[in-house]
C-alpha positions as CSV (number, residue, x, y, z in Angstrom):
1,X,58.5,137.9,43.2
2,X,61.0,135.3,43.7
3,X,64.1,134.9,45.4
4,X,67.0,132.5,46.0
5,X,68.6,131.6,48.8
6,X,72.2,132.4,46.7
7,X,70.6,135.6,45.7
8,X,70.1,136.9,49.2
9,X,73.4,136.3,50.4
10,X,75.1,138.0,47.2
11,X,73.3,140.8,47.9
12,X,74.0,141.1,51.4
13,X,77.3,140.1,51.5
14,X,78.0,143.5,48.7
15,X,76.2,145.4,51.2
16,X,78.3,144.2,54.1
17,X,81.5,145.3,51.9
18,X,81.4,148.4,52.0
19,X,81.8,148.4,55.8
20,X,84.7,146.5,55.7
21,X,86.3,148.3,52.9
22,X,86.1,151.8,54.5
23,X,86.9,151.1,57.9
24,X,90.5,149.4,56.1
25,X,90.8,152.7,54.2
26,X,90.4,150.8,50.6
27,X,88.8,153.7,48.7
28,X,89.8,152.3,45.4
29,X,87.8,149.1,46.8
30,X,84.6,151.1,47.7
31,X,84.8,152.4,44.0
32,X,85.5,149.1,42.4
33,X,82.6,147.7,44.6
34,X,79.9,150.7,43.2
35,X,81.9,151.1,39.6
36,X,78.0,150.2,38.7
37,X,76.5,152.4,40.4
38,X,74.8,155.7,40.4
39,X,75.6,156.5,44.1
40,X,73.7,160.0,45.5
41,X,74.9,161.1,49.1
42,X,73.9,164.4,51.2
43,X,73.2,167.7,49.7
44,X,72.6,165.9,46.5
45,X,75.6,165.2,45.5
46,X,76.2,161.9,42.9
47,X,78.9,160.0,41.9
48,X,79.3,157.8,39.0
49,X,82.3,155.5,38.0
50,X,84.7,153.7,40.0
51,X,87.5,156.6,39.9
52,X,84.8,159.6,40.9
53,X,83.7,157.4,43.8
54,X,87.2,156.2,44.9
55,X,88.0,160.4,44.8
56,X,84.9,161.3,46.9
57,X,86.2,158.9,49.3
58,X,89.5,160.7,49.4
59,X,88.0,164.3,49.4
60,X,85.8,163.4,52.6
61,X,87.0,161.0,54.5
62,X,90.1,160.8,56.8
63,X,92.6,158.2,57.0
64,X,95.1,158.3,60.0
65,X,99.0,157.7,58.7
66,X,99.7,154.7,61.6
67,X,97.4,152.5,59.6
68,X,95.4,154.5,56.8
69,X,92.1,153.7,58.1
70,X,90.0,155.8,59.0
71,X,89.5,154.3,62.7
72,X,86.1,153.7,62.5
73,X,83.1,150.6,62.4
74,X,80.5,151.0,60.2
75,X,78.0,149.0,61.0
76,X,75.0,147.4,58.9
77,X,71.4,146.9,60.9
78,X,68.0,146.3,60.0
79,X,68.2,144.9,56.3
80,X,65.2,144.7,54.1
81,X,65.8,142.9,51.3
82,X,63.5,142.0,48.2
83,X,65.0,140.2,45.3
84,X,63.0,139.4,41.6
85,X,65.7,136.5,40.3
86,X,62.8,136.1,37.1
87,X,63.6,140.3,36.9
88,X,67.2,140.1,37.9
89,X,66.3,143.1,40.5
90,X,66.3,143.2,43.9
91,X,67.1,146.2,46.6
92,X,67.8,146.6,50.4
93,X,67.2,149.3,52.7
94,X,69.1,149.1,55.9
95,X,70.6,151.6,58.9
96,X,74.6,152.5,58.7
97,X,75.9,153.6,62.3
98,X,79.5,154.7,62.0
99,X,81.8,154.5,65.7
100,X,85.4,155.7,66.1
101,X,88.2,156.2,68.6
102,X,91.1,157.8,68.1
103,X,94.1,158.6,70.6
104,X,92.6,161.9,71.0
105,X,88.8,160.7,70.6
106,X,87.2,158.3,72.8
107,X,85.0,155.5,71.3
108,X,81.5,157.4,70.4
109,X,78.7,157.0,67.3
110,X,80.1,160.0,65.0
111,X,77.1,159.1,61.9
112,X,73.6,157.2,61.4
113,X,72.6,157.4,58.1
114,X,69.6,155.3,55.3
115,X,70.4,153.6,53.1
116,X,68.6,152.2,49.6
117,X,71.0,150.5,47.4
118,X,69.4,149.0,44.3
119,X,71.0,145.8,42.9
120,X,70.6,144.0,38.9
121,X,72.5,141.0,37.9
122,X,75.2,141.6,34.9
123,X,76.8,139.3,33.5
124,X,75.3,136.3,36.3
125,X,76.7,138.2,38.9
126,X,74.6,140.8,41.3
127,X,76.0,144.2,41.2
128,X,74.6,147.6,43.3
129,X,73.3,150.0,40.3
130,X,72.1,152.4,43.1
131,X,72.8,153.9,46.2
132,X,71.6,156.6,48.0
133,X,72.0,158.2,51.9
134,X,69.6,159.3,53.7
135,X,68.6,160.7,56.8
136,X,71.8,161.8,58.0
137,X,72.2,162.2,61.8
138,X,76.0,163.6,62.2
139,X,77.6,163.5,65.6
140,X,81.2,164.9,66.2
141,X,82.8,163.9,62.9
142,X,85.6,166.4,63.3
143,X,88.2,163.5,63.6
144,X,86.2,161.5,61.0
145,X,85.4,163.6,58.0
146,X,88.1,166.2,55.8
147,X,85.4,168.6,55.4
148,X,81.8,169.2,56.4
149,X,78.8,168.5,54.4
């Protein structure tokens, strides 16, 4: 298996999007980043397509009206990353711990989740073809989620 330098940090600069697109509320962002993908969350539930993604987002996760974020840091840790450039494949498991505050909720971990996302290059570019959470640990994500999974 060989890898690139350029390869690795595609891949994990997509990975470290989607922390920075949900925690500045841009749903239709997190659904343009995974428009590739096949992306499997808790309970088994899957989403495919930019718009079914970008609606999941809006069906579970609250954004507060001052600045339609959702107040929170998601944060990446403990990336494993294998890359095939001859293939065109690569994946990366890693941790996602999600932190808020709110006026009413003081600064706390509210989720630590898995993930695997699974990555192919189209068109010379890399794109995630695959993700799927894991291991769910859910604090108090009343001021976080819309509804309970």
């Amino acid at each position: 298996m060989t890898a690139s330098f350029e390869s690795y940090l595609e891949i994990i600069n997509l990975v470290h999007s989607y922390p920075r697109l949900i925690d500045a509320g841009d749903f239709a962002g997190i659904g343009e980043l995974l428009k590739d993908a096949e992306v499997v969350m808790a309970e088994g539930r899957s989403y495919h397509g930019s718009d079914a993604v970008r609606e999941s987002f809006e069906q579970w996760t609250r954004r507060y009206p001052d600045d339609g974020t959702p107040h929170t840091r998601h944060i990446a840790t403990n990336h494993i990353v294998e890359i095939d450039d001859e293939a065109g494949t690569a994946s990366c498991h890693y941790y996602m711990t999600v932190i808020q505050r709110t006026d009413e909720f003081p600064l706390q971990p509210v989720w630590a989740n898995r993930y695997e996302d699974r990555f192919r290059r189209i068109d010379g570019r890399w794109r995630i073809v695959y993700r799927e959470g894991s291991g769910h640990l859910p604090g108090d994500v009343s001021h976080h989620l819309l509804q309970m999974p």
